[in-house]
PyMOL commands that place a pseudoatom at each C-alpha (Angstrom):
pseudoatom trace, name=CA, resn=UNK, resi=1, chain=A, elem=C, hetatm=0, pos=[0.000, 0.000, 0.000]
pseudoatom trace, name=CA, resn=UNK, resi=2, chain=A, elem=C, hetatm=0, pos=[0.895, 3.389, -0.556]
pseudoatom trace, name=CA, resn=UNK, resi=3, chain=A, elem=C, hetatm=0, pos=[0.102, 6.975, 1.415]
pseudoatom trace, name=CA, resn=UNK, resi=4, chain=A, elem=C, hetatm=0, pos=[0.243, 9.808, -0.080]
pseudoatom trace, name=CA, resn=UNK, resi=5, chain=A, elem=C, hetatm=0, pos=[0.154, 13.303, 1.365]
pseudoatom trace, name=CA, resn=UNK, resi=6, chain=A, elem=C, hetatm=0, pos=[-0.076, 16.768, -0.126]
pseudoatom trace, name=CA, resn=UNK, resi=7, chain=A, elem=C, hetatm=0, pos=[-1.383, 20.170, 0.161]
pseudoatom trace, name=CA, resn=UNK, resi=8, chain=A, elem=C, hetatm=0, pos=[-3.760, 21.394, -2.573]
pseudoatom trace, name=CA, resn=UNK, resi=9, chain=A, elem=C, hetatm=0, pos=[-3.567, 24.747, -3.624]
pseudoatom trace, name=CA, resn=UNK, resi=10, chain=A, elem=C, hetatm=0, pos=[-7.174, 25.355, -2.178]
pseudoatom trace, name=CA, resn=UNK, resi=11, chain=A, elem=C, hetatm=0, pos=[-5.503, 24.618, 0.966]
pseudoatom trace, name=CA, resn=UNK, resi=12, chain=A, elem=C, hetatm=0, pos=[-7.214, 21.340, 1.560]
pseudoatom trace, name=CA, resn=UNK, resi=13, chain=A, elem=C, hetatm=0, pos=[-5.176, 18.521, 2.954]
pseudoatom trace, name=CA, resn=UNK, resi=14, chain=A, elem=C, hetatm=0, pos=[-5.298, 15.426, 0.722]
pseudoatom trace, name=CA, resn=UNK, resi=15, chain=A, elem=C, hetatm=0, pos=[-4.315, 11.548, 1.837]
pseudoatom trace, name=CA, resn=UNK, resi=16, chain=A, elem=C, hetatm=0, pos=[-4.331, 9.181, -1.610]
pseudoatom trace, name=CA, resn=UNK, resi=17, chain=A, elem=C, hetatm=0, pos=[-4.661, 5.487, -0.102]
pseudoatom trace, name=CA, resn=UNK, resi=18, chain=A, elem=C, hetatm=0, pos=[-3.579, 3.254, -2.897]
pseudoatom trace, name=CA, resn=UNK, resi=19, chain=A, elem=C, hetatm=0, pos=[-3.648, -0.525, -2.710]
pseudoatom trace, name=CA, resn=UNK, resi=20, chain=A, elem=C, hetatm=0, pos=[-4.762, -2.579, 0.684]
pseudoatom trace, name=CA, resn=UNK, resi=21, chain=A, elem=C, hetatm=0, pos=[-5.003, -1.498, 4.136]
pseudoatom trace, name=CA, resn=UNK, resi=22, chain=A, elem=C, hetatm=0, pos=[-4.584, -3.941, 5.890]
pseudoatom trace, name=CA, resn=UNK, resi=23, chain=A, elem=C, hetatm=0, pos=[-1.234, -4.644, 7.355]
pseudoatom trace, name=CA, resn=UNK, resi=24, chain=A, elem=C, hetatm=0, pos=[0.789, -3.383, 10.375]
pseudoatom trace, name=CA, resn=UNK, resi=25, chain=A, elem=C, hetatm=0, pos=[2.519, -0.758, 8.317]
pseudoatom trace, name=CA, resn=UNK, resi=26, chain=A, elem=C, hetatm=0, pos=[-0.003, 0.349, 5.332]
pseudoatom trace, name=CA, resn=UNK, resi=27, chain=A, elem=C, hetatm=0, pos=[-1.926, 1.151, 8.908]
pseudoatom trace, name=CA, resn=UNK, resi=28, chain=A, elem=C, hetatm=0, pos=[0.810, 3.109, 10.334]
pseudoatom trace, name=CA, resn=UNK, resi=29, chain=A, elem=C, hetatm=0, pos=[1.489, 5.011, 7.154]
pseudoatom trace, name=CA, resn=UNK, resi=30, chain=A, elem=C, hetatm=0, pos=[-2.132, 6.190, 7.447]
pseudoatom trace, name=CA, resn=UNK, resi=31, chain=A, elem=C, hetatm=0, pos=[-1.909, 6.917, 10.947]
pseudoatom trace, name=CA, resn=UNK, resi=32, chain=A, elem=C, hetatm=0, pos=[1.196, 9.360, 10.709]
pseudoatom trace, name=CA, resn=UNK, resi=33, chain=A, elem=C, hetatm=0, pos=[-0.435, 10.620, 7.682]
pseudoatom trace, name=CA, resn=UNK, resi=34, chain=A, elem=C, hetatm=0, pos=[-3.902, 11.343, 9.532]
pseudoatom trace, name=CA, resn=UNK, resi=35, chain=A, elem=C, hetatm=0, pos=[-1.779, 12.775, 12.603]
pseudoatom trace, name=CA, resn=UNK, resi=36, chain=A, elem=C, hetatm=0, pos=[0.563, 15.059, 10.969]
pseudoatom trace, name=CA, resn=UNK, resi=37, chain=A, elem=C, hetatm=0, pos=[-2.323, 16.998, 9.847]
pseudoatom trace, name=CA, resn=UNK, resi=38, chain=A, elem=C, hetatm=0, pos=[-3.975, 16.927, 13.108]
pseudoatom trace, name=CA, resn=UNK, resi=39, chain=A, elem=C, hetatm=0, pos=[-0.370, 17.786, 14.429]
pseudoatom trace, name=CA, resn=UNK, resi=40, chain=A, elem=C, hetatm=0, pos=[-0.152, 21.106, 12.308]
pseudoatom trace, name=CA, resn=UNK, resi=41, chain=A, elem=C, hetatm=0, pos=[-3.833, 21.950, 12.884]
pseudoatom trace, name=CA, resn=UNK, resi=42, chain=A, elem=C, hetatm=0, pos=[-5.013, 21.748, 8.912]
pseudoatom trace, name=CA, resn=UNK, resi=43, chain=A, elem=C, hetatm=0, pos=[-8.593, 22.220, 8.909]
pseudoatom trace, name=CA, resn=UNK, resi=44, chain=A, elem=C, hetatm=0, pos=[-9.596, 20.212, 5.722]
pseudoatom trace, name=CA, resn=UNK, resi=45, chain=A, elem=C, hetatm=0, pos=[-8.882, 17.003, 5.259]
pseudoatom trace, name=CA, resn=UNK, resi=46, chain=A, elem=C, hetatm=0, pos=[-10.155, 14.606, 2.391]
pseudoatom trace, name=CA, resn=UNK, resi=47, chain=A, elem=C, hetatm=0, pos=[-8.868, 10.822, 2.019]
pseudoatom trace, name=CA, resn=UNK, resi=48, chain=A, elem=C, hetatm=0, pos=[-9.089, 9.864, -1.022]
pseudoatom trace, name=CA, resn=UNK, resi=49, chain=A, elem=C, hetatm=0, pos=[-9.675, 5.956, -1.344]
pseudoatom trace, name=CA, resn=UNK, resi=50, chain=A, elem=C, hetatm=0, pos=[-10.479, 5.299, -4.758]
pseudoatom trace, name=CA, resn=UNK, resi=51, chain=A, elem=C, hetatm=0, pos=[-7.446, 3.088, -5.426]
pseudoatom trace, name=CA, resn=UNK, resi=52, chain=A, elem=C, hetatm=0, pos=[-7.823, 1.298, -1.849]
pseudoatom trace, name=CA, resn=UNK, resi=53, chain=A, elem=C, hetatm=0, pos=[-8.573, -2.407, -2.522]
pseudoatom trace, name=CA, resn=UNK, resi=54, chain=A, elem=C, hetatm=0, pos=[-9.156, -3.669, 1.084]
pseudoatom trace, name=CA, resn=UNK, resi=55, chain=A, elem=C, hetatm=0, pos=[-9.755, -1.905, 3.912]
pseudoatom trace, name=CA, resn=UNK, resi=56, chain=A, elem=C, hetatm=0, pos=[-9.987, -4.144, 7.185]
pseudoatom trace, name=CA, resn=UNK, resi=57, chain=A, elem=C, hetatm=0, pos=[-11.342, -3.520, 10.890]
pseudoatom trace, name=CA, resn=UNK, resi=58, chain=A, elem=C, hetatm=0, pos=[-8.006, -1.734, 12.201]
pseudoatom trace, name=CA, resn=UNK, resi=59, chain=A, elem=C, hetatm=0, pos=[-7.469, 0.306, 9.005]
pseudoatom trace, name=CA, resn=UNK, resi=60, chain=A, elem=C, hetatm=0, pos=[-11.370, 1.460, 9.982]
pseudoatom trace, name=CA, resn=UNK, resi=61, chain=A, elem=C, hetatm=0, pos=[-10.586, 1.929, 12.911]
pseudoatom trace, name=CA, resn=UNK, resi=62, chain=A, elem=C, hetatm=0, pos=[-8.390, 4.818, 11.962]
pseudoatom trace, name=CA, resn=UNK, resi=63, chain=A, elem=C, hetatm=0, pos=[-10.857, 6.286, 10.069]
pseudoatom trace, name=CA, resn=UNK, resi=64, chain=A, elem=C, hetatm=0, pos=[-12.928, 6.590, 12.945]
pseudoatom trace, name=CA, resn=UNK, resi=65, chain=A, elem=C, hetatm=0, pos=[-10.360, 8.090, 14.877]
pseudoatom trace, name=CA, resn=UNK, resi=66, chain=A, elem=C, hetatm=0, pos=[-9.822, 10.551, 12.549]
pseudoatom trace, name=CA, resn=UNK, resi=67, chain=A, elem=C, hetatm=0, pos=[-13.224, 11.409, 12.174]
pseudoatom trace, name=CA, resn=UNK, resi=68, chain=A, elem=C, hetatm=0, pos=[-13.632, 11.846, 15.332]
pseudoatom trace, name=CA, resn=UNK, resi=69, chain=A, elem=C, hetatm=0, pos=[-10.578, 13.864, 15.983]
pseudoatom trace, name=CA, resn=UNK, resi=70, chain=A, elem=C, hetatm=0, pos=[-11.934, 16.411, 12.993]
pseudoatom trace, name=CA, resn=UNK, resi=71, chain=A, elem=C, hetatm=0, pos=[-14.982, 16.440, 14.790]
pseudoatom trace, name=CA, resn=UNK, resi=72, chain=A, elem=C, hetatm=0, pos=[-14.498, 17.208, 18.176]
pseudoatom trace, name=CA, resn=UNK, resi=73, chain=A, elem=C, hetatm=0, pos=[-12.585, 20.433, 17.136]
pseudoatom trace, name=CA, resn=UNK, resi=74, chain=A, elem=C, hetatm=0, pos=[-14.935, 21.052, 14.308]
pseudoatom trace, name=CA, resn=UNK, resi=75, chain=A, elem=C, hetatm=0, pos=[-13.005, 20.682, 11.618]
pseudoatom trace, name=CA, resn=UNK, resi=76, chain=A, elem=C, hetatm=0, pos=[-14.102, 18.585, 8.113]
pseudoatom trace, name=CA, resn=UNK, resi=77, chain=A, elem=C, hetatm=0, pos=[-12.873, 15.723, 7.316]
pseudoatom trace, name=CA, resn=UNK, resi=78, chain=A, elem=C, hetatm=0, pos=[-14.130, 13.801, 4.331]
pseudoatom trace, name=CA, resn=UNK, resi=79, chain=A, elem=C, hetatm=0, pos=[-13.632, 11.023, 2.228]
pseudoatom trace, name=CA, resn=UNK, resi=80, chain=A, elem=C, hetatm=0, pos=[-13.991, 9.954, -1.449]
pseudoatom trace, name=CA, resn=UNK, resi=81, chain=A, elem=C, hetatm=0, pos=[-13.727, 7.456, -4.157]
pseudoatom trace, name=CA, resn=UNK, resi=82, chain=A, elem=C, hetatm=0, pos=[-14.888, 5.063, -2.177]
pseudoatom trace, name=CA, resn=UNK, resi=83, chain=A, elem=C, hetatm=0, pos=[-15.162, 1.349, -4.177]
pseudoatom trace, name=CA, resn=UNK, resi=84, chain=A, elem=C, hetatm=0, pos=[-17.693, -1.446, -4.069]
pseudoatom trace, name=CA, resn=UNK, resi=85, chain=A, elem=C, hetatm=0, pos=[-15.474, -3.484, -1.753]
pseudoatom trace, name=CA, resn=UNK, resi=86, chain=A, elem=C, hetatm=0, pos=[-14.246, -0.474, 0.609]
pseudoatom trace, name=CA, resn=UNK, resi=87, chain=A, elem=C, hetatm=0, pos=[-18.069, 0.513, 0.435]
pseudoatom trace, name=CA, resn=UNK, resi=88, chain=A, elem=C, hetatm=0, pos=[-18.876, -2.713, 1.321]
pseudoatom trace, name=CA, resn=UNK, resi=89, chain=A, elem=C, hetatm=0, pos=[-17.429, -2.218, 4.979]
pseudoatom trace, name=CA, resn=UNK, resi=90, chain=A, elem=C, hetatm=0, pos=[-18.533, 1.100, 5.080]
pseudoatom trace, name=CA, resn=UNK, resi=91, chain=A, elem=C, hetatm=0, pos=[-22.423, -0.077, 4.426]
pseudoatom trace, name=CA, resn=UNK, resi=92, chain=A, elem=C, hetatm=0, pos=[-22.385, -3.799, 6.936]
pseudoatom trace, name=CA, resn=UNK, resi=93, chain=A, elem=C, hetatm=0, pos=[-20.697, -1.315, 10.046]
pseudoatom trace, name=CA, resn=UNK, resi=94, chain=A, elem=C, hetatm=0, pos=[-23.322, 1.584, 9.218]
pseudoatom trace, name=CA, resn=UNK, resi=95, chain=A, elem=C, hetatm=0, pos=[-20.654, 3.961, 8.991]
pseudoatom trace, name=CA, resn=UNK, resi=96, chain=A, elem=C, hetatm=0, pos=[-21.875, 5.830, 5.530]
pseudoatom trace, name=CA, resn=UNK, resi=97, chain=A, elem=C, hetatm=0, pos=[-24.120, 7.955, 8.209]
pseudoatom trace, name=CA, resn=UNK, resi=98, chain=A, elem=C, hetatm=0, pos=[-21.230, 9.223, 9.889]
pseudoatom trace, name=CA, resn=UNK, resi=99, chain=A, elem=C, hetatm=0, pos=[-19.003, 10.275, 7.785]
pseudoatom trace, name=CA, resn=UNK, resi=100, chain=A, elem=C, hetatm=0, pos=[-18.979, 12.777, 4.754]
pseudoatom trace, name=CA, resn=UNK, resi=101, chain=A, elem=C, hetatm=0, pos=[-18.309, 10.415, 1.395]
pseudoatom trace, name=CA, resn=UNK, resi=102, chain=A, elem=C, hetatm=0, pos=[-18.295, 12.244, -1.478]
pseudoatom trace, name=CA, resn=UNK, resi=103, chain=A, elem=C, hetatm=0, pos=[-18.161, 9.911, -4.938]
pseudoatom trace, name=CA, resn=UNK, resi=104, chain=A, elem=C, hetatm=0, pos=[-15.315, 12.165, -6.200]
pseudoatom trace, name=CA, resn=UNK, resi=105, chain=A, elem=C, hetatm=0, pos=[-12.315, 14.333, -5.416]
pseudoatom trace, name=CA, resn=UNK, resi=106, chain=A, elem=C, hetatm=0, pos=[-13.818, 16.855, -7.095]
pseudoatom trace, name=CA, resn=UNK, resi=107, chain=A, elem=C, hetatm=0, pos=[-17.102, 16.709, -5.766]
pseudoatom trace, name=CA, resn=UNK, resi=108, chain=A, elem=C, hetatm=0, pos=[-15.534, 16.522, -2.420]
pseudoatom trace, name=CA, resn=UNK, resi=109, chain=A, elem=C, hetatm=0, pos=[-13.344, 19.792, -2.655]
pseudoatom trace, name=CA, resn=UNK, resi=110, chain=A, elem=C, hetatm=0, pos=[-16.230, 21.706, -3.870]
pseudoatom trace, name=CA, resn=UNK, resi=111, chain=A, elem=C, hetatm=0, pos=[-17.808, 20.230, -0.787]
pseudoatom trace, name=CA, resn=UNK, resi=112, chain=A, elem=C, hetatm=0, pos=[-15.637, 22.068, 1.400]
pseudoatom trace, name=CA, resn=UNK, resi=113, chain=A, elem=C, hetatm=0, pos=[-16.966, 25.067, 3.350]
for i in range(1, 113): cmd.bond("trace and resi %d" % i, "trace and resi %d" % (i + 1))
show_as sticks, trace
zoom trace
């Protein structure tokens, strides 16, 4: 797996998730991903998982976290390009009511208040 993070000129923070997450270190390449941005108080955040292939209870789990980090100081967080398999987790744990899932990056980013 592969993280990805960059700055977008609209000053949104973007995460690209390519490939599984399910292992020890795809998890804690998302994890110092998520908290870096946390770390340096960036406001918008969007994860973009349209190339994740798996996504597994722990890798949710950081989702979560992050979600609720971004919440509790009222800051967005939202996520995108989410696949039939990814969405398939996202649908049996009854998660697609808590977060913000947007079908693309751009729909996403013009999402963003």
């Amino acid at each position: 797996m592969n993280v990805k993070a960059t700055t977008l000129p609209s000053g949104v923070g973007l995460i690209e998730v390519k490939g599984p997450l399910l292992g020890e270190q795809e998890i804690a390449e998302l994890r110092t991903a998520i908290a870096d941005y946390i770390d340096r108080h960036w406001r918008r955040l969007l994860i973009d998982l349209s190339e994740a292939t798996y996504l597994n209870s722990t890798g949710m789990g950081v989702l979560v976290s992050a979600h609720t980090s971004y919440a509790k100081r009222e800051w967005q967080l939202k996520l995108c390009g989410i696949n039939k398999h990814v969405n398939l987790v996202f649908a049996i744990t009854n998660l697609r009511k808590v977060f913000s899932i947007c079908e693309t990056r751009e729909e996403a980013l013009k999402s963003f208040s």
